[in-house]
Rosetta silent file (secondary structure, phi, psi, omega in degrees, C-alpha in Angstrom):
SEQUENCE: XXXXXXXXXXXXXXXXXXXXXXXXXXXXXXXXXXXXXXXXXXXXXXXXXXXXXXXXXXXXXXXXXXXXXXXXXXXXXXXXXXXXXXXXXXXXXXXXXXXXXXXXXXXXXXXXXXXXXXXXXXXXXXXXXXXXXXXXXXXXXXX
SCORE:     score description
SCORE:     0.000 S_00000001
   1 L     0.000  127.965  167.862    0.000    0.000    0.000 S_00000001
   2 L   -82.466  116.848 -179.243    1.314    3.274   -0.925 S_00000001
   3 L  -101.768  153.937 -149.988    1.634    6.032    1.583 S_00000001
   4 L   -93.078  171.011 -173.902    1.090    9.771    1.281 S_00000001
   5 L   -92.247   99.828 -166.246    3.185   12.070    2.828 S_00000001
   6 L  -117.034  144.450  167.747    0.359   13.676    5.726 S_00000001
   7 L  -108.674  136.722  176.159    2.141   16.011    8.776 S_00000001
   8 L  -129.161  168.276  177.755    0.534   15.990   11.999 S_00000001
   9 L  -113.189   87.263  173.412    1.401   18.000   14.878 S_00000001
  10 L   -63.230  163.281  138.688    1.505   16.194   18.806 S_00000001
  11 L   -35.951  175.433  117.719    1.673   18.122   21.784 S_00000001
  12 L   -55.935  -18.857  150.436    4.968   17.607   23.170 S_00000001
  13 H   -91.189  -18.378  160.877    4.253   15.370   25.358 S_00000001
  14 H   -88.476   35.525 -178.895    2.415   13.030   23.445 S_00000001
  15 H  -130.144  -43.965  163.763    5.101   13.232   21.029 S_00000001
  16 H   -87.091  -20.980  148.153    7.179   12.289   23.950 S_00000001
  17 L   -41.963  -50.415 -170.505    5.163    9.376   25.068 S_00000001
  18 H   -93.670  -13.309  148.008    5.041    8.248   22.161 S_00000001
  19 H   -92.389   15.359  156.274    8.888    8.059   21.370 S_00000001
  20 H   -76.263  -56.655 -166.915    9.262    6.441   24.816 S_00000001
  21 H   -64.095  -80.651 -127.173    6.790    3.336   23.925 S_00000001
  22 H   -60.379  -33.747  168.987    8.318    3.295   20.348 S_00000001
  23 H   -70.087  -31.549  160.107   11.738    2.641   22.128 S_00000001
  24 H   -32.609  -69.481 -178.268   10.239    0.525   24.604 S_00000001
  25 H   -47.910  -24.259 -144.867    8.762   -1.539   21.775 S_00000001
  26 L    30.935   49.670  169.300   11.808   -1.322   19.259 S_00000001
  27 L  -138.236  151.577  178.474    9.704    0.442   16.489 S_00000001
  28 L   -42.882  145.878 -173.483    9.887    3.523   14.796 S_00000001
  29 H   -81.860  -32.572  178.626    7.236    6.492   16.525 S_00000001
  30 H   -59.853  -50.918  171.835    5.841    6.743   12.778 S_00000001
  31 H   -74.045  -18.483  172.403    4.487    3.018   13.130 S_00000001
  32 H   -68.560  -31.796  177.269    3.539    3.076   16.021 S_00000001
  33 H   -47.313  -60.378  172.877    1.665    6.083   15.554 S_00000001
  34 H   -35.874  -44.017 -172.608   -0.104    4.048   12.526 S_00000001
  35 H   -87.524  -35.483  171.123   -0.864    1.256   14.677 S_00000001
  36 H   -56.076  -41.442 -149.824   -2.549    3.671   17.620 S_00000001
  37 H   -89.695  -38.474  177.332   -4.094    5.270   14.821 S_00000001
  38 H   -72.729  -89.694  170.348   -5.612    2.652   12.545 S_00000001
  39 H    -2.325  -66.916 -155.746   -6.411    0.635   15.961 S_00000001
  40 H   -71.389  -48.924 -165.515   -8.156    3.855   17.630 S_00000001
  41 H   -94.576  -21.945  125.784  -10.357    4.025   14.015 S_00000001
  42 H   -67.085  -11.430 -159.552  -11.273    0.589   14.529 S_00000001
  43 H   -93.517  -49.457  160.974  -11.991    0.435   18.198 S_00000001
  44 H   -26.701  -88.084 -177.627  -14.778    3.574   16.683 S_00000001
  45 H   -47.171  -42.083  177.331  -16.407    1.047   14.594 S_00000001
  46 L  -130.867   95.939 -165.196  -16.325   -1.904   16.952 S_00000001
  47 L   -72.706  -45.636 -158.599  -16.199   -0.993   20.519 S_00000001
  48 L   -85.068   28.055  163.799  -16.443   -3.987   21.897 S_00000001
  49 E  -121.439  145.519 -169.970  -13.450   -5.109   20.210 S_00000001
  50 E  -141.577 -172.677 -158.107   -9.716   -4.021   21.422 S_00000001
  51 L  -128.474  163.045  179.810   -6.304   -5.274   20.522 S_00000001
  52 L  -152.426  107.873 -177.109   -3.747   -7.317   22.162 S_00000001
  53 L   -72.990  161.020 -169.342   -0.221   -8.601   22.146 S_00000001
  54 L   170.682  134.762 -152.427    0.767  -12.011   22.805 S_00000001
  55 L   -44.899  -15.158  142.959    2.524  -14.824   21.654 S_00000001
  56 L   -87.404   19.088  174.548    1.143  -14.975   18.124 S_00000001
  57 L    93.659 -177.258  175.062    1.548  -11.222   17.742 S_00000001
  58 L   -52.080  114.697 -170.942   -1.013   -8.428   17.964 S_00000001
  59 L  -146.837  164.064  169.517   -4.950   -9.774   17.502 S_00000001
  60 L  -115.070  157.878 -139.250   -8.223   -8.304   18.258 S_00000001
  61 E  -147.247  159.763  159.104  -10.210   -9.718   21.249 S_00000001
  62 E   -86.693  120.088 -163.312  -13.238   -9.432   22.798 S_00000001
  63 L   -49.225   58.932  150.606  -13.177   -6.697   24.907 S_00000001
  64 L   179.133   24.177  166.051  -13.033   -7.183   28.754 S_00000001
  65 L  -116.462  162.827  151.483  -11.904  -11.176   27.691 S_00000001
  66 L   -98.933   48.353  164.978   -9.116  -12.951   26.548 S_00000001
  67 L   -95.398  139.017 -179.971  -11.051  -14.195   23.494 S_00000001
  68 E  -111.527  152.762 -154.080   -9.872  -13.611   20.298 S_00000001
  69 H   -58.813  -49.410  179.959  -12.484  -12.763   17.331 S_00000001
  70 H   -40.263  -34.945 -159.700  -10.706  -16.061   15.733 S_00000001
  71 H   -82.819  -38.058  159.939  -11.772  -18.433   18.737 S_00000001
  72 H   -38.381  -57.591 -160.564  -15.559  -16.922   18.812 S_00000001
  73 H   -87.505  -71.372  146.787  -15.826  -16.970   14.987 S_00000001
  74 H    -2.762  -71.007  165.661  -14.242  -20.522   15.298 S_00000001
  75 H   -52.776  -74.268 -176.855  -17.195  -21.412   17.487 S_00000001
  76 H   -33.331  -48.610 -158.279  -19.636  -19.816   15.857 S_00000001
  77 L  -100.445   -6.448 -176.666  -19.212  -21.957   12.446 S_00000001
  78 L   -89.561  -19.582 -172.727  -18.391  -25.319   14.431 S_00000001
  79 L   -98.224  139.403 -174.012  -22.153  -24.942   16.333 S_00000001
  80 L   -38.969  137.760  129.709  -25.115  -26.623   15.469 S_00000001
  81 L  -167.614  179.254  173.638  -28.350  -24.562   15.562 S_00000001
  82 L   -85.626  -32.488 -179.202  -31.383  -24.261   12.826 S_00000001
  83 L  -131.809  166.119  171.069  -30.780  -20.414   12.602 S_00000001
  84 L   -46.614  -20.470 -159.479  -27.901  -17.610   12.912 S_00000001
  85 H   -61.369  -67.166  170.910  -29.949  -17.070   15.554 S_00000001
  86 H   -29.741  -95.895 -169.861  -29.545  -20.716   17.381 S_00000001
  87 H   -24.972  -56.429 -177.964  -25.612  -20.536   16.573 S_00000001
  88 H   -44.999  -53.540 -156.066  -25.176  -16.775   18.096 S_00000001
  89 H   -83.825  -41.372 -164.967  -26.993  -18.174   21.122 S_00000001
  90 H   -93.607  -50.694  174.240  -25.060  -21.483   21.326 S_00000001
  91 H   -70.711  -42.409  162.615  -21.525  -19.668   21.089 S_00000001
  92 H   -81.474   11.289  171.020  -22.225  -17.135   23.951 S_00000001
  93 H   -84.248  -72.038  166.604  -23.650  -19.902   25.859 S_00000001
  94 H   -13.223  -80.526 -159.173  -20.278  -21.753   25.215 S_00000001
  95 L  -113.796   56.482  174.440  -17.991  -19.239   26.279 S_00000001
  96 L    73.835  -33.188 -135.441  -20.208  -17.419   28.800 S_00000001
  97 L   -94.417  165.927 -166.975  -20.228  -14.159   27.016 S_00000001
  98 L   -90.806  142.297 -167.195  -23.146  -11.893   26.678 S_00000001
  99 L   -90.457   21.794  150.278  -24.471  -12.727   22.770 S_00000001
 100 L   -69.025  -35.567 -176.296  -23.610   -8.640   21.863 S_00000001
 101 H   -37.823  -57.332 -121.911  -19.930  -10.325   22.647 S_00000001
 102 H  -119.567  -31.196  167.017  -20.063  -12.672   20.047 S_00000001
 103 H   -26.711  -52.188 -114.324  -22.332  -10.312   17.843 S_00000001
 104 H  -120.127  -38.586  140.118  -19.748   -7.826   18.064 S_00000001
 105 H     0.180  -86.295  170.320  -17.365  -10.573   16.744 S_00000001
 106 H   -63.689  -30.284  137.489  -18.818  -11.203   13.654 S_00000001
 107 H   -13.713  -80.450  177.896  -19.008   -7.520   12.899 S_00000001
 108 H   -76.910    6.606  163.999  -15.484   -7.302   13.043 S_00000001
 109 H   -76.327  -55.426 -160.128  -14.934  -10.671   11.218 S_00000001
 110 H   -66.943  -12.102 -127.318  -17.118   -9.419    8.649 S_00000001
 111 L  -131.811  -44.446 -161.686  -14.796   -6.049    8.511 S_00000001
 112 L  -138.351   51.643 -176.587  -11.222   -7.521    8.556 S_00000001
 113 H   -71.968  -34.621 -168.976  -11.514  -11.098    7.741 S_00000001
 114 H   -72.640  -40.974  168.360   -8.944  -11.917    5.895 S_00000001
 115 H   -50.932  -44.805  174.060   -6.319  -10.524    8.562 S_00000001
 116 H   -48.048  -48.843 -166.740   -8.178  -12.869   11.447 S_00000001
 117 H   -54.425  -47.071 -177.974   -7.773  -15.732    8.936 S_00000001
 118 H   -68.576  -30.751 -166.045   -3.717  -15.010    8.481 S_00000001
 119 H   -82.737  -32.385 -168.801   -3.319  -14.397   12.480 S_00000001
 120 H   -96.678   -6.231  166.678   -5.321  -17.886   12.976 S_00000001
 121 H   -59.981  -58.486 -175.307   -3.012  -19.094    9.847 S_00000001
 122 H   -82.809   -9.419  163.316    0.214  -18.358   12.066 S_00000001
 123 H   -67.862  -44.311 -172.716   -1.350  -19.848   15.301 S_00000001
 124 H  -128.545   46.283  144.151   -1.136  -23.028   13.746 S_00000001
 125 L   -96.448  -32.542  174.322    1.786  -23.401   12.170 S_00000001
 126 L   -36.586  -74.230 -173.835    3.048  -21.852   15.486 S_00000001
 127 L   -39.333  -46.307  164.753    1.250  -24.795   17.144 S_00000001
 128 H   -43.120  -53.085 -169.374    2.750  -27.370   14.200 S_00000001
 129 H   -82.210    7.606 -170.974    5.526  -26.198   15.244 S_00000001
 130 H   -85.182  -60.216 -136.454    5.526  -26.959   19.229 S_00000001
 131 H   -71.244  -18.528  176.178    3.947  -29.909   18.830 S_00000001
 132 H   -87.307    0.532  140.879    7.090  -31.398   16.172 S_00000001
 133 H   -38.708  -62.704 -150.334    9.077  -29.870   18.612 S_00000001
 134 H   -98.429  -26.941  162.189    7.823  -31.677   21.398 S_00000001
 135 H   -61.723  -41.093 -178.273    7.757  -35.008   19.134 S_00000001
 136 H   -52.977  -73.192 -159.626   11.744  -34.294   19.063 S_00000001
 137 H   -59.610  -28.431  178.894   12.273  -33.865   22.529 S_00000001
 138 H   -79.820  -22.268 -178.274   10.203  -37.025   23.614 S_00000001
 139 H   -72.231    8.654  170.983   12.014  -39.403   20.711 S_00000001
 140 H   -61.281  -77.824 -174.396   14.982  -38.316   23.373 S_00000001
 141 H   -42.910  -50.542  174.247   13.529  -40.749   25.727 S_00000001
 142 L   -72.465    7.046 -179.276   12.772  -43.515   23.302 S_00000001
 143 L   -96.630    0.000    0.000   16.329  -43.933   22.213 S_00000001
């Protein structure tokens, strides 16, 4: 994606905040700025969804949860029911959640799917890659 050249003007201190996190983080204050900012312009559109870091990287969640829109949206298409209705109703049942929760989900599924798909793409090769990992370390034993 090509990006225009736009100048914005921080306070100074949120200009310094925000090149303290980017060194915290070890990224540049221009992406981070991009990711508060893009984030911030989604959080508009789907409140009840927020972002998170975490050992598969940066995902959006259900807000005041640790669920991520993949594991709802997961749910959602694995449950039974006769209508979207059922299924909405069967996955907040599932994982507790109030059915705006899950609602709120598909919204934001519906919005940015293909990134959920690559973030639940890199869970499980992650996961591939523990578990031949973990095949390794036990053929230790078996020797």
């Amino acid at each position: 994606m090509a990006k225009t050249g736009t100048s914005v003007r921080l306070r100074p201190d949120l200009k310094e905040a925000l090149d303290r996190r980017a060194r915290e983080t070890g990224t540049s204050a221009t992406a981070l700025f991009e990711r508060f900012l893009d984030e911030g312009l989604r959080r508009e559109d789907h409140p009840l969804i927020s972002f998170r870091d975490g050992g598969g990287g940066r995902r959006a969640t259900v807000a005041a949860t640790r669920l991520t829109v993949a594991q709802v949206i997961d749910t959602l298409q694995a449950t039974d029911g006769e209508s979207e209705a059922d299924r909405i109703r069967g996955t907040a049942e599932y994982f507790d959640i109030p059915i705006s929760y899950v609602q709120a989900s598909i919204g934001y599924y519906a919005a940015f799917q293909a990134e959920v798909d690559a973030w639940r793409t890199a869970m499980d090769e992650a996961a591939e890659r523990a578990r031949a990992a973990w095949e390794r370390e036990r053929a230790v034993f078996s020797s």
